[in-house]
C-alpha positions as CSV (number, residue, x, y, z in Angstrom):
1,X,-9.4,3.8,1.2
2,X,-7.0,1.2,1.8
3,X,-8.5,-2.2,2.3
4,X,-6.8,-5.1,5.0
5,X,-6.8,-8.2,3.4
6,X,-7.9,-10.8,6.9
7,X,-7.0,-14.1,5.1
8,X,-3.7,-13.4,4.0
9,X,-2.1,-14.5,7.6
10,X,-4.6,-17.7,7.5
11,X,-3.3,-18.9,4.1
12,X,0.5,-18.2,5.6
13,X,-0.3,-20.3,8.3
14,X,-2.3,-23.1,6.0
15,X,0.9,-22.7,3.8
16,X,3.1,-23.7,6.5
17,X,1.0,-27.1,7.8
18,X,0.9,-28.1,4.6
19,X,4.4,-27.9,4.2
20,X,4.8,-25.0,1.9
21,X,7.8,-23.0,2.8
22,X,7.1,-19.3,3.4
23,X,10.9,-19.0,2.9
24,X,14.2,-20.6,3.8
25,X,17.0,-19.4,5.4
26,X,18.1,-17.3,2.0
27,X,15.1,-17.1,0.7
28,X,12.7,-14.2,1.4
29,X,9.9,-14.2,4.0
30,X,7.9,-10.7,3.8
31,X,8.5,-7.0,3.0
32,X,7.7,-5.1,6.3
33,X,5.9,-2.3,5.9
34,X,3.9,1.1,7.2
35,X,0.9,2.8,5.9
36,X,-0.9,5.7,7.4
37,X,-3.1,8.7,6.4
38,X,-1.4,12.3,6.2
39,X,-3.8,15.3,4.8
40,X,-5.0,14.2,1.5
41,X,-2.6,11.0,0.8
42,X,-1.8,7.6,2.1
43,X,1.7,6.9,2.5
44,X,3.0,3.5,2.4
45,X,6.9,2.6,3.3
46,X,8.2,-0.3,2.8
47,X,11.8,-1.7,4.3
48,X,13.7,-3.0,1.0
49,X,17.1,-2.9,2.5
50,X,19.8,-3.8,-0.3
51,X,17.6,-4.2,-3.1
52,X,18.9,-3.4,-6.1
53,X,16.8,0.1,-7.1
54,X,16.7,-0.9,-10.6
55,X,14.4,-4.4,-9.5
56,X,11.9,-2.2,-7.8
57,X,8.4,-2.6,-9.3
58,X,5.3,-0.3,-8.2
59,X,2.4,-0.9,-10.6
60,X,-1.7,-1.1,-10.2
61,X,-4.0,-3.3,-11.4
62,X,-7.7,-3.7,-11.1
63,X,-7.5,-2.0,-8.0
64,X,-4.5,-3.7,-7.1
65,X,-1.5,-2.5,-5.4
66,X,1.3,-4.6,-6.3
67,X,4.8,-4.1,-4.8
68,X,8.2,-6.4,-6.0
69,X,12.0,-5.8,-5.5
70,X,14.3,-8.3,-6.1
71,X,17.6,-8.5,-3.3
72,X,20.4,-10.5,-5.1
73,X,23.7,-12.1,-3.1
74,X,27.3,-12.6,-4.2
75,X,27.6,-15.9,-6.2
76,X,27.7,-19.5,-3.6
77,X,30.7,-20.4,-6.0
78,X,34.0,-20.7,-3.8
79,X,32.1,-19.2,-0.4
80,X,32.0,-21.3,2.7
81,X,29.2,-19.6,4.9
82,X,29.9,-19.0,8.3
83,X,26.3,-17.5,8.8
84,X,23.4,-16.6,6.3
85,X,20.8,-14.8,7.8
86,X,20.3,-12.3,4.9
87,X,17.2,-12.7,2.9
88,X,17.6,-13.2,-1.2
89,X,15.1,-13.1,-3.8
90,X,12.1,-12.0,-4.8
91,X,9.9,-9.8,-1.9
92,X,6.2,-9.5,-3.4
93,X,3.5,-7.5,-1.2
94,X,-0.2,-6.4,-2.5
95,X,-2.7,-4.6,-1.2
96,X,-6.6,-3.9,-2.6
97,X,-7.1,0.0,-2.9
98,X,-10.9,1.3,-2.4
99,X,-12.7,3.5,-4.7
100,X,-11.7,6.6,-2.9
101,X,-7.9,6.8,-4.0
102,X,-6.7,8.4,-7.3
103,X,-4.8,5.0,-8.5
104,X,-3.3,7.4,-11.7
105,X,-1.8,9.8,-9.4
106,X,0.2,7.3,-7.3
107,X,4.1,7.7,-7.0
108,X,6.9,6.6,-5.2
109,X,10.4,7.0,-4.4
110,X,13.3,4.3,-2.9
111,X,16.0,5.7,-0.6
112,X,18.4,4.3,1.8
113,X,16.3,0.9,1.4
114,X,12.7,2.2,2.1
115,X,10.6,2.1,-0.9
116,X,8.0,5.0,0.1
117,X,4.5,5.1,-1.9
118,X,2.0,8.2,-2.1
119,X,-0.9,7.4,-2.7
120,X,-3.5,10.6,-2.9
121,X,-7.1,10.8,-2.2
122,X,-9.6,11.5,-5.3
123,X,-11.1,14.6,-5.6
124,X,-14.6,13.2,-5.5
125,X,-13.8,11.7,-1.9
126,X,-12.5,14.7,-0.2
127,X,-14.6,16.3,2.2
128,X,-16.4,19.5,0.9
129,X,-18.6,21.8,1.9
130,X,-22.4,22.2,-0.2
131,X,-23.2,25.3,-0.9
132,X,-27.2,26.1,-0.4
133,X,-28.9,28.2,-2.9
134,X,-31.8,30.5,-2.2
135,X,-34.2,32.3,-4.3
136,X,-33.0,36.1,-5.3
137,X,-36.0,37.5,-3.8
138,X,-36.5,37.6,-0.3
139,X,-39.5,35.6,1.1
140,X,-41.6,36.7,4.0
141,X,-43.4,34.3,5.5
142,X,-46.6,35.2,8.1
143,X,-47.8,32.9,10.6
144,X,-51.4,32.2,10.3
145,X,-54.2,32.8,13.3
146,X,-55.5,29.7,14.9
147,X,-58.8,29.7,16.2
């Protein structure tokens, strides 16, 4: 199980009164992102457009997803900017996985600027059905008189 972490957006905001830039005009903000649950698997996708592939970094730790890609520009040398809205830098996204994911079996793939990440379910939290063992002999059992 994935786990929501509910005081990332407070220390954002806390960031921002304090007057800790989240970001600047070329500088990135956040790494948007989807997760959802599909048969025995998470799959998380990520938009990474124009990231180099080669600066994509997927790796766990301590139960720790950690996503980074890095998304470079053309040199400022000799440009006069007529608008910068693109985002450059470093993006950086983690999540806490739960006990019931199988954190060695994780992969992931990067195409057309979507970093997708399987994450599978472990064995020992899949559903399964209990099989109930009986003795080899039948039993009879007689209901007693009252009285």
């Amino acid at each position: 199980m994935l786990r929501f972490d509910p005081f990332h957006d407070i220390d954002t905001v806390a960031r921002q009164l304090l007057g800790e830039s989240m970001g600047t005009s070329r500088a990135p903000r956040f790494m948007p992102m989807d997760l959802f649950k599909a048969g025995d698997h998470y799959v998380l996708n990520a938009d990474l457009p124009g990231v180099d592939p080669g600066s994509v970094d997927v790796s766990v730790d301590n139960g720790t997803l950690t996503l980074r890609a890095q998304r470079s520009l053309p040199s400022d040398e000799g440009v006069q900017w007529i608008a910068s809205e693109r985002f450059a830098g470093t993006y950086m996204r983690q999540l806490s996985l739960g006990d019931n994911v199988d954190a060695d079996k994780i992969s992931a793939t990067y195409n057309n600027g979507v970093l997708s990440v399987t994450i599978p379910i472990a064995e020992r939290a899949k559903p399964r059905r209990i099989e109930i063992s009986g003795s080899s002999q039948p039993r009879t059992i007689e209901a007693g008189s009252s009285g």
